[in-house]
Structure formats: C-alpha cells, structure tokens
MARZAMI-487821 format. One record per residue (C-alpha): residue number from 1; residue in one letter; x, y, z. Coordinates in Angstrom, 2 decimals. Example, Ala and Ser with C-alpha at 12.3 -4.5 7.8 and 13.67 -1.06 7.14 Angstrom:
BEGIN
PT   resi   resn        c1        c2        c3
PT      1      A     12.30     -4.50      7.80
PT      2      S     13.67     -1.06      7.14
This chain:
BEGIN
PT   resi   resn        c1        c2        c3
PT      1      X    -44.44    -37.69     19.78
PT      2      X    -42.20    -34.90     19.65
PT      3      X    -43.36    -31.73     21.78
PT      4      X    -43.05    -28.54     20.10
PT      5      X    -41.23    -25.59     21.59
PT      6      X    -44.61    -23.57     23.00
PT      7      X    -45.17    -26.74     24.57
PT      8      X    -41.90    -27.60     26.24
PT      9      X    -41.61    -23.48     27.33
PT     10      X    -45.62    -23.99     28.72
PT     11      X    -44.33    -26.84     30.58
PT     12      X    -40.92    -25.13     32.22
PT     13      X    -43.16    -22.14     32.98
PT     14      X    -45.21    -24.70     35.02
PT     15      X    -42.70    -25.89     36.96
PT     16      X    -41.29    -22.82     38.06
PT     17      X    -44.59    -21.10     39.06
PT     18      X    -44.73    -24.30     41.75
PT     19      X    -43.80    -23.27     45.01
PT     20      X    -40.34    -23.93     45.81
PT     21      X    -41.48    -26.42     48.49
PT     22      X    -42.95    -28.60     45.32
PT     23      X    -39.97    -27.97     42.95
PT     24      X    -37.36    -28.55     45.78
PT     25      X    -38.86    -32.56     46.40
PT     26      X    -37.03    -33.86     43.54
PT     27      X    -34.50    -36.02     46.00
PT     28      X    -35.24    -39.88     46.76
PT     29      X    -35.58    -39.48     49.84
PT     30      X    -37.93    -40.07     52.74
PT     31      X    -39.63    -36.76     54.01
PT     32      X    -40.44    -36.38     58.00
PT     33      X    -43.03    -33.68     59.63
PT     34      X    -42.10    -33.63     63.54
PT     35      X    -43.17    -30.96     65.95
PT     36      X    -40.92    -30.89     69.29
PT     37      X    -41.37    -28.05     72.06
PT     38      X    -43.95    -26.31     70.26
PT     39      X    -42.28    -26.40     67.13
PT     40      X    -43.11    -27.79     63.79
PT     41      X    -40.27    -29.41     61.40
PT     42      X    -41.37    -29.86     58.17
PT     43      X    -39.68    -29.68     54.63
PT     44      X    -39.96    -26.54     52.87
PT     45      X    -41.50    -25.01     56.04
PT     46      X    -40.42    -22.07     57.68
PT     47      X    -39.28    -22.38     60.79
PT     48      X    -37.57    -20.29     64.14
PT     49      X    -36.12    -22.13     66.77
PT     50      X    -33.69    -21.94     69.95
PT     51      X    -30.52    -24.09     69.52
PT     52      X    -27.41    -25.52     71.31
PT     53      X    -24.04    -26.17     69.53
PT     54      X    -20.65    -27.59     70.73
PT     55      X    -18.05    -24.64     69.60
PT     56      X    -15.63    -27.19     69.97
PT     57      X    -14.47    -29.22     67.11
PT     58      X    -14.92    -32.85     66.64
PT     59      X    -11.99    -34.88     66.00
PT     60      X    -12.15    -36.43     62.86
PT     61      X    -12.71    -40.02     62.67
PT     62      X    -13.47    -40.87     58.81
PT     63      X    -16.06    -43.21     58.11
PT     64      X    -17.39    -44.12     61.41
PT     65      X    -19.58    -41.32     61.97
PT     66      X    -19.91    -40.62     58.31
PT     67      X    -17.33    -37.94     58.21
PT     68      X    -16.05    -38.90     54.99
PT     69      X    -19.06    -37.99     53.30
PT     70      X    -21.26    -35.58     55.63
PT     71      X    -22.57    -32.16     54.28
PT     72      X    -20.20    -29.05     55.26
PT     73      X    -22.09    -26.54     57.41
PT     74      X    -22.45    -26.12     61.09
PT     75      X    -24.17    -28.61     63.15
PT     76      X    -26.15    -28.03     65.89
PT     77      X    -29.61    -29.49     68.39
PT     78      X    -33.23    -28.34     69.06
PT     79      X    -32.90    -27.35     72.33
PT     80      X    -35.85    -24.49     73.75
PT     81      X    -34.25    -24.23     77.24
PT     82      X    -31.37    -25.01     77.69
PT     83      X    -30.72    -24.07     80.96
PT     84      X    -27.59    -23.28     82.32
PT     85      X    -24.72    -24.09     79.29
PT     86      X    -21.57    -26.24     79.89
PT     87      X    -18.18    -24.13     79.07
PT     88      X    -17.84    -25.27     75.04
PT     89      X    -21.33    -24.79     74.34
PT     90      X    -23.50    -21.50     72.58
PT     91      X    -27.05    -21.25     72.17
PT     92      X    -29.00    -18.95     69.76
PT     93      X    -31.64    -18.82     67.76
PT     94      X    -31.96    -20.08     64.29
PT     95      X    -34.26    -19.54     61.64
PT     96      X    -35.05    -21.69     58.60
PT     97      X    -36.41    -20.59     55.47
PT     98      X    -36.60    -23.93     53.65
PT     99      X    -35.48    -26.75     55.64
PT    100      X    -35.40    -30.64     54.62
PT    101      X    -36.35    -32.70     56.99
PT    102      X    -35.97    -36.33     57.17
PT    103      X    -35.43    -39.70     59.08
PT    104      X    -32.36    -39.90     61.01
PT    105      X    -32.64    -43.80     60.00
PT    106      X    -34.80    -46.39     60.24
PT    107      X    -32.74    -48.15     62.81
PT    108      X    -31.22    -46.43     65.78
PT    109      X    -27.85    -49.13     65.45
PT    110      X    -27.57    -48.01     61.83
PT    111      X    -27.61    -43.82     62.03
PT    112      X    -24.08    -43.98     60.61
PT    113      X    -24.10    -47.11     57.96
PT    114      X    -25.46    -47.06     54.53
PT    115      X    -29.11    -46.66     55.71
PT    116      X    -28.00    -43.63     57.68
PT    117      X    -29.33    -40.21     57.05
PT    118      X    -25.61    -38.86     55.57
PT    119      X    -25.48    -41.92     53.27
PT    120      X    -28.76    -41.85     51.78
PT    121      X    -28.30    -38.18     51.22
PT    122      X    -25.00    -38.47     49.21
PT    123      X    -26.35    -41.34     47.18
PT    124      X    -29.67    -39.21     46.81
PT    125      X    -27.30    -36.42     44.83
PT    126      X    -24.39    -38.23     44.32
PT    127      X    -22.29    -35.59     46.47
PT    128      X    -20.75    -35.42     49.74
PT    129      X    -18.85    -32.95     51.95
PT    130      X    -19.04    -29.08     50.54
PT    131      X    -20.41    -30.56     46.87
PT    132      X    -23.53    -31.72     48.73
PT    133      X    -24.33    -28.67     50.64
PT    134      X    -23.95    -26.47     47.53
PT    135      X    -26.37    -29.00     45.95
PT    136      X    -28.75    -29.06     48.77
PT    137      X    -28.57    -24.72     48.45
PT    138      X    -29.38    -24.84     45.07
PT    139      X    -32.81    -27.23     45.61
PT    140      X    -33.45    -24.27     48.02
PT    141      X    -32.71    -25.67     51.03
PT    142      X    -31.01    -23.51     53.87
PT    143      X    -30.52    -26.59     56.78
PT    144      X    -30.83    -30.13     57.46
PT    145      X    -32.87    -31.38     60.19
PT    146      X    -33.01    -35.33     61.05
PT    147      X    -35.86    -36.71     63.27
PT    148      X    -35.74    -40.41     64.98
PT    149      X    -38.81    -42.77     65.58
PT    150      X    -39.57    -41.13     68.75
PT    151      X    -40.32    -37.98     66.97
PT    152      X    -37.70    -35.98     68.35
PT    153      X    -35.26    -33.78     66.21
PT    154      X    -31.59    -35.07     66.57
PT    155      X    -28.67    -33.29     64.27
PT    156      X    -29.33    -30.10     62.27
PT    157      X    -27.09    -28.71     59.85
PT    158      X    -27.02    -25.14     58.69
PT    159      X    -26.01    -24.82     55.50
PT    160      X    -25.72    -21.38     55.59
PT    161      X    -23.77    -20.32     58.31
C-alpha cells in the first residue's frame, strides 16, 4: 500500500523529533558503555575527560595498522593523571558532545584485521580516511572512542579538532 504524503511527512517529522542519540544509531555496528577513572563512555553521551596525545607523527605504514583506511582526526588516550609527561607528549582536556563508542575488537590479535574497529567502521559506511569522518560528523558524532574486553578505553579520535 502506497503511503500518502501526510503520512510519509508524519513519519519524517517522527524521526527527527528523536533525540539525536536515537537517530544517530543507524550504523551496523556494535555499541560499548565503559566507565574508566570515574568516567562514563557511552554513545551519544556527553562526556569531559583528561587526555594524553603523542604530538609526534606516526610514520605511515599502510595497511598494517589500518592506515589505509582509518578516520582523519586527531588521535589521542584516556588518561586522568598523567603524571609527569615524556618530551613528545600534551595532555588536555577534551569534551565530547556525541561520541560513538564501540569495541576495539573482539580479539586482542585482530585490532587491526578485518574484525578490527577501523575495518568494521569503513565497511559500516562504506568510507575511509577524511570521507568517513565527514560521514561520522554528519550522524552527529564529534569523536571515536574504542573500548577492549577489559573495559578500558584504548584509541580516541576527535573528529573535530
């Protein structure tokens, strides 16, 4: 049966009075909820942490990291104290307005292969590099945080600089 156009403008008017959390879960992907040093990582969530980034850049290497098809954006770790900092390294403090949060990989050996967290996201949107991040921004997402089976956080990406 064909819907009529009251119908099909009911139903878009719907959707968009969801909360962006709901409207921004239409990836394939798994979701994770983690809370590390008194702070909670969930998708859609806001969220203020303290972080630690290498200012140095990594030597590019392709494929065996997942370089070839990682989202642009700067990468960075969870870190509340950080102590004294090695020569290299910043830290600061980062806030998240909508972040997606999901399983670095179901097996530690794998992070990089097709099960990783960088491959499942550019099959999830058919992107990769600068193409995915735009597409991630436009779901509503601002960063990228991964979480292992232990339940810590490991790489987070800001996708907005």
């Amino acid at each position: 049966m064909k819907k009529t156009a009251a119908q099909l403008d009911r139903e878009v008017t719907e959707i968009l009075a969801r909360p962006r959390k709901a409207r921004s879960r239409t990836l394939d992907l798994d979701l994770a909820v983690r809370a590390e040093e008194g702070k909670r990582f969930e998708t859609g969530v806001p969220v203020t942490f303290r972080s630690l980034r290498n200012t140095e850049k990594s030597p590019y290497v392709g494929a065996t990291f997942g370089q070839d098809i990682e989202p642009a954006g700067r990468y960075l770790l969870h870190v509340e104290n950080p102590g004294t900092v090695a020569r290299g390294w910043e830290t600061g403090v980062v806030s998240l307005r909508s972040p997606l949060v999901i399983p670095l990989s179901g097996d530690l050996d794998a992070i990089y292969g097709p099960q990783g967290w960088k491959a499942r996201l550019a099959k999830a949107t058919g992107k990769k590099g600068c193409a995915l991040s735009a597409d991630l921004i436009r779901r509503g997402y601002d960063g990228i945080v991964t979480v292992d089976d232990s339940g810590y956080t490991r790489e987070i990406v800001l996708l907005k600089p």
